[in-house]
C-alpha positions in Angstrom: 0.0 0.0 0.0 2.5 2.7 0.8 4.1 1.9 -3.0 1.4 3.1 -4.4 1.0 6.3 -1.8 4.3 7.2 -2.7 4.1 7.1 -6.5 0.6 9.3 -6.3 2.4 11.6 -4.1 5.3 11.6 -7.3 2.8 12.2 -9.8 0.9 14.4 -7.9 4.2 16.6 -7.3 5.0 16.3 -11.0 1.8 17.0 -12.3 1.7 20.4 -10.0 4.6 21.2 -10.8 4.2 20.9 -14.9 0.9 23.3 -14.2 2.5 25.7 -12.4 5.2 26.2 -14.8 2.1 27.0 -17.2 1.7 30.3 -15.7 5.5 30.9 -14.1 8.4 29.3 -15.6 10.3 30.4 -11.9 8.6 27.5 -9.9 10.1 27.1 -6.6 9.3 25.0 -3.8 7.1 27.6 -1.8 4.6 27.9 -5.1 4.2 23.9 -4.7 3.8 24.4 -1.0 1.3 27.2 -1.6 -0.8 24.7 -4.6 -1.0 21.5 -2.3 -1.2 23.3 1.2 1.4 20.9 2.4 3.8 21.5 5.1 7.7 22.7 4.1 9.2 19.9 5.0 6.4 17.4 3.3 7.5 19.6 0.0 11.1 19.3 0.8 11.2 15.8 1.0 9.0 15.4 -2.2 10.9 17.3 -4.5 14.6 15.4 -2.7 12.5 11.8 -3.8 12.3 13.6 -7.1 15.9 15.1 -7.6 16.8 11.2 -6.4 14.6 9.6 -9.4 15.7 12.2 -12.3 12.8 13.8 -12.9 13.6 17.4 -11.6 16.5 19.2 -10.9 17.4 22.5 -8.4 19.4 25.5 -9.2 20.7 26.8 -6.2 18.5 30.0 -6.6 15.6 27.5 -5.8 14.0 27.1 -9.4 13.1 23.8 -10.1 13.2 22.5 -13.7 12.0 19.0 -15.5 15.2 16.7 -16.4 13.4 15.2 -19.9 12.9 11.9 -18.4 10.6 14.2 -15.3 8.8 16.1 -17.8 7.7 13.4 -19.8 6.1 11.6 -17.0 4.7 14.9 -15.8 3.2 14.9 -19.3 1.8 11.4 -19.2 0.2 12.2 -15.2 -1.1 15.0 -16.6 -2.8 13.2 -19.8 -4.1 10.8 -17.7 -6.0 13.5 -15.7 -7.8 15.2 -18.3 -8.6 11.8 -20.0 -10.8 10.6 -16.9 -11.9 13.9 -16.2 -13.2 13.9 -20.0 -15.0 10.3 -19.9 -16.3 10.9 -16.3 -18.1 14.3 -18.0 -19.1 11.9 -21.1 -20.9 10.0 -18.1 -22.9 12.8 -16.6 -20.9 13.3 -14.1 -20.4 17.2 -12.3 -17.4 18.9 -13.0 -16.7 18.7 -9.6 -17.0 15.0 -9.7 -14.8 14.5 -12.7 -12.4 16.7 -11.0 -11.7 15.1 -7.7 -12.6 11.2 -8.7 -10.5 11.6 -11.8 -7.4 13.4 -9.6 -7.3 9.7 -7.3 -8.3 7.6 -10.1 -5.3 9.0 -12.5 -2.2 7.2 -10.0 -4.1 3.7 -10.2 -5.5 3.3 -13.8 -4.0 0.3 -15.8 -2.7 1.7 -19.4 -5.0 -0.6 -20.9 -8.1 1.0 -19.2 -6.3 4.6 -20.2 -6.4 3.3 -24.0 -10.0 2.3 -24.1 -11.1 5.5 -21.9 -9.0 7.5 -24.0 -11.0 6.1 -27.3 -14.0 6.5 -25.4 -13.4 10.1 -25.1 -12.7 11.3 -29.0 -15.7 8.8 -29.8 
């Protein structure tokens, strides 16, 4: 159980982190801790689990940037969010609905499911 606790928390850092840089390309670890309402420390440790894997690196002026390997998988999180957000819409379900069952369902989904949810979607 805590495997899969601690890749959601990944992909939820990584997907925050690709969004923010959407509107500021200057993220830093206080914008992430401002986003998720998570304790300094929480974020610190994060984005260290993160430098550790490859997917993010840290300038010592605090700006955090994807390493390609990071991005992509932000990319992919993030792809995976608007896909079930999308089909649970299709469904008739709320906006708010789509948004917070989509956000858990997006760090458990097998790729298969993604595919057919994904055709689902353009249908």
């Amino acid at each position: 159980m805590e495997r899969r606790s601690n890749r959601e928390s990944e992909e939820m850092y990584l997907e925050t982190i690709l969004l923010l840089r959407k509107n500021n390309a200057n993220v830093r670890s206080v914008d992430i801790m401002n986003e998720l309402g998570l304790a300094k420390s929480n974020i610190s440790r994060g984005l260290h689990h993160l430098i550790n894997k490859g997917y993010i690196t840290m300038a010592e002026t605090g700006v955090i940037e994807f390493t390609a390997e990071g991005r992509k998988r932000a990319e992919r999180v993030y792809e995976r969010h608007q896909i079930l957000t999308a089909a649970i819409k299709k469904l008739g379900g709320s906006d708010e609905l789509a948004e917070q069952d989509g956000c858990r369902i997006e760090h458990v989904v097998s790729d298969e499911l993604m595919e057919l949810l994904k055709k689902f979607v353009a249908e």
